[in-house]
N, C-alpha and C positions, 0 to 999 in steps of 0.2 A: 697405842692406837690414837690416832690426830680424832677431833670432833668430827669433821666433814666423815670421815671410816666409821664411827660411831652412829652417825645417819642413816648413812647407807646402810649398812648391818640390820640396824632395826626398822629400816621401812622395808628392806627385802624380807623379812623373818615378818611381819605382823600380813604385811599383803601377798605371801606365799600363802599365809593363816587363810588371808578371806577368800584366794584364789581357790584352795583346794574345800571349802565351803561351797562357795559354787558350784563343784566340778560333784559334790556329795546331793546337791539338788540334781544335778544332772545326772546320779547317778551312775557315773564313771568307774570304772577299773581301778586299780593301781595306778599305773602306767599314766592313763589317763588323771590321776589326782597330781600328779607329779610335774604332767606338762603344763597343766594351768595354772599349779603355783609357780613352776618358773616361769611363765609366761606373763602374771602378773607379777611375780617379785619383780624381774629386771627389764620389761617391757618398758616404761617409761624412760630409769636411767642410760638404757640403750642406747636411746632415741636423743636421749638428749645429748652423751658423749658422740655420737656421732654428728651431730649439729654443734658439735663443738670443737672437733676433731680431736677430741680427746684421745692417745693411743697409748698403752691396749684401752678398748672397753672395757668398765671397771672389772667386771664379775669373767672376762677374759685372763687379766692380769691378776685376780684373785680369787679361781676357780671356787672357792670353799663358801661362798655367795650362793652355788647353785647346790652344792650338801646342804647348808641351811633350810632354802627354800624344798629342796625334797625330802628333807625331816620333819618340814612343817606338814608336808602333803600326807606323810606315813604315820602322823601324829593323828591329824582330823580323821584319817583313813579311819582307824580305829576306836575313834570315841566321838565322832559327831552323830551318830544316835543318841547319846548320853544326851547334849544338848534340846532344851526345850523346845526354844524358837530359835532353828538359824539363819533364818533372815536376820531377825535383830540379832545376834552375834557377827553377822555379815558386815549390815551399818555402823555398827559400831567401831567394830574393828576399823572397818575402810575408811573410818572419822580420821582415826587418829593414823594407818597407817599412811593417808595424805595429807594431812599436817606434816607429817618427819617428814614424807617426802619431798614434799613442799620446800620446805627448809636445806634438805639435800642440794634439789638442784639447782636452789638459789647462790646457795655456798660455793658448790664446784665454779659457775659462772662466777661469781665475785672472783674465786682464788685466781682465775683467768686474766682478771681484770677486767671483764666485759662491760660494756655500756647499759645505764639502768634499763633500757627497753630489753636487751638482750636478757638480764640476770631474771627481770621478770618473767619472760617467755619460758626462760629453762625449766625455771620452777613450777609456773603450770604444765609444763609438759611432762617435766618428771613425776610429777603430783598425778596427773589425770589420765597419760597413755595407757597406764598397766593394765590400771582398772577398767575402761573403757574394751582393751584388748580382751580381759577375761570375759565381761559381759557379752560380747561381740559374737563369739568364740560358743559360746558356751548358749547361744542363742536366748541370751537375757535382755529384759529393759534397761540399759548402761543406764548406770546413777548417774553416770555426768550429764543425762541430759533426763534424769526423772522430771516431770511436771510437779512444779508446785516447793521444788527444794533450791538450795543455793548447791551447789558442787565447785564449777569453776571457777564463780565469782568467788568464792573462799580463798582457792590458791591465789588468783591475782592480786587479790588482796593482801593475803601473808606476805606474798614478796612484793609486793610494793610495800609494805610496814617497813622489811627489811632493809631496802634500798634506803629508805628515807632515813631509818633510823641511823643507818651508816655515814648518810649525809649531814647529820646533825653530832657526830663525834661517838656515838654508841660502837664499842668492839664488833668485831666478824660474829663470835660466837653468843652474846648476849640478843643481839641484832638476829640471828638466827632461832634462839631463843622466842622471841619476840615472834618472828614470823609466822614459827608452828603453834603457838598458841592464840595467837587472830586467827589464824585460818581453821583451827580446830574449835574454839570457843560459835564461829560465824553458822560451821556446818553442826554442830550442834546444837544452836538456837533455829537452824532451821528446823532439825529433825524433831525436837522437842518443842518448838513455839508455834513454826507452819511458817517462820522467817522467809521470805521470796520477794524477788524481784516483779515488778510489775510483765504479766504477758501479753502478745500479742493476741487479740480478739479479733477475729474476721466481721467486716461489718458489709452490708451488703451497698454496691456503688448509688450514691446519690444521682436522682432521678434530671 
């Protein structure tokens, strides 16, 4: 199995995990546990092979991406009661399965050969779609846009690590390395420190 297949595998398999967590707040069916994890497992890399033209789409040409994500769904099915807080197993999870991600779509783009603006864009989009898709979906506050935390600016940042680090003689794989762990180390000091970007305050017009 190549790195980049190693990526994908496990951002589908941890963000099938936080999809069908969701779909257990929402109280969902079977059925229903199953659509939102694959909706979030393959929703972002979708999105991104298709802005890529990548063909087949991955989890098309490697059907067994969406048994993963529906074993994850019959998994939490069954034992997210057990679970204390799942919200915080949610965050957490979605920490790290957008880091990999991150790094996923960063790779595929590089292996393309795409231009640093493009390898960046991939990466936050395969990073951020899924997730945004399940919350959407499942009528949640999307983390990509919670007040007060970093989300996207993580992924842009991973893969901008990456690109750079590429640019300076670091391998594909070490460089990818590198990526998901800025971007995971950044949303994890947000969720644990209160790390955030300055916001926009409405002020009222001067007189």
């Amino acid at each position: 199995m190549s790195g980049l297949a190693l990526l994908d595998y496990t951002s589908v398999l941890i963000f099938a995990l936080t999809g069908a967590l969701v779909a257990s707040r929402a109280q969902l069916d079977l059925v229903g546990f199953a659509f939102i994890a694959c909706l979030t497992a393959v929703g972002g890399g979708t999105v991104r092979d298709l802005l890529l033209d990548r063909h087949p789409v991955f989890w098309v040409g490697q059907p067994d991406y969406i048994l993963i994500a529906c074993g994850a769904a019959i998994l939490v099915f069954f034992t997210a009661h057990l679970m204390e807080s799942r919200y915080n197993w949610l965050i957490w999870l979605d920490s790290f399965a957008l880091s990999i991600a991150v790094a996923a779509g960063t790779g595929a783009a590089m292996s393309l050969g795409q231009s640093g603006i493009i390898i960046v864009l991939m990466g936050v989009t395969t990073g951020c779609l899924g997730g945004l898709m399940r919350d959407v979906v499942c009528n949640e506050v999307p983390l990509v846009l919670k007040q007060g935390q970093l989300y996207v600016s993580c992924a842009f940042a991973g893969a901008l690590t990456a690109v750079l680090a590429t640019q300076i003689g670091l391998g594909g794989l070490p460089a990818l390395a590198l990526c998901a762990l800025v971007c995971w180390a950044l949303r994890a000091g947000s969720l644990l420190f209160g790390w955030q970007l300055p916001v926009y305050k409405s002020r009222p017009p001067r007189q």
